[in-house]
Structure formats: structure tokens, C-alpha cells
N, C-alpha and C positions, 0 to 999 in steps of 0.2 A: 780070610777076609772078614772084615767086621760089620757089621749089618746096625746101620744106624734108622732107627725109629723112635720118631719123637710124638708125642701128644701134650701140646701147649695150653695148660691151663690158667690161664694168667689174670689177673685183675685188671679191669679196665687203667684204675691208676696208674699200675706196674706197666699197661700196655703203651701208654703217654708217655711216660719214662725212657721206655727201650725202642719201643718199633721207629722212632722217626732216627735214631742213631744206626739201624741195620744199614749195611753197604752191600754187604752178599744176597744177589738177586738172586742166585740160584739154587742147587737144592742141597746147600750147606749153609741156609740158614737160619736154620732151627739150634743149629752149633751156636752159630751167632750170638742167638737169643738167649741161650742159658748161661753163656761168659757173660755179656752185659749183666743179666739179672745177679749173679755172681761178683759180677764187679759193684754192683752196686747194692753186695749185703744183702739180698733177699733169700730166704728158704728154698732150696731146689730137691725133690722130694722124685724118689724112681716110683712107677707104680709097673707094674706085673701087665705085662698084653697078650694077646694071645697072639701070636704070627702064623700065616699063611701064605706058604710060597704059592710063587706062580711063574709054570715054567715059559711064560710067553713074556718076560719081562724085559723091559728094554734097556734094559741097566747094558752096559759096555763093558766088564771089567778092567781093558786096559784103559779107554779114553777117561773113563768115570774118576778110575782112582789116581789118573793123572789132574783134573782138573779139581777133585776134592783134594788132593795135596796141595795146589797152588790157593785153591779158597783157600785153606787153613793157616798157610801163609803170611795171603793177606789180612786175615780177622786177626791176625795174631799181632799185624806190623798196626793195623788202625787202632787194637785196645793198647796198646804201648803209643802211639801216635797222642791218645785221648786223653790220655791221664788227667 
């Protein structure tokens, strides 16, 4: 399973630019946001986090990674849709 955590550090400029093109309301859109900033030539930079499980989490693994498959999908048909 792959464990996506994101921390969005973005320029208000850069934030004009992408947040009003996001479509994915839900929580594959942090994905979103680093293909647009990508599509649109910006610097996309990893930094080091510390993670901390928790075993009370309400994560689903089959409903979840069904519905994060179909978000990815979809970002995938709207950045090809946007050209």
C-alpha cells in the first residue's frame, strides 16, 4: 500500500494559478495540485516528514483505494481534457 502525504507549500501567485482549476474535492487532491503545478513548469521539491501511524484511522483500504483509483482517473482525463 502506498501512503500518500502531502505538505503544500505554495505561493499565493502559484495558488491563483492552480486552486481554482482543482476538480478533485476529495482527498486525492493534493495529487491534483502537484500535476497542475507540474503542468504548469513550476519547481516541485520532496521534503523529509516525520509520520505517525494511528491505529484508530478511518482509512478503508478497500473502499479508499477503490475511490483513489477512479480520482486518478479522473485528474488524469481533466489534465488531458485542459491542454
Amino acid at each position: 500500500m502506498i501512503h500518500n502525504v502531502a505538505l503544500n507549500c505554495i505561493k499565493r501567485i502559484l495558488q491563483k494559478k492552480i486552486f481554482f482549476r482543482i476538480k478533485e474535492k476529495k482527498f486525492a487532491h493534493d495529487i491534483e495540485v502537484v500535476l497542475l503545478a507540474k503542468k504548469l513548469n513550476n519547481e516541485i521539491i520532496e521534503l523529509p516528514i516525520k509520520w505517525v501511524h494511528k491505529n484508530d484511522s478511518k482509512i478503508n483500504l478497500i473502499k479508499d483505494s477503490i475511490n483513489m483509483f477512479f480520482a486518478l482517473i479522473k485528474i488524469k482525463k481533466n489534465l488531458v481534457d485542459n491542454r
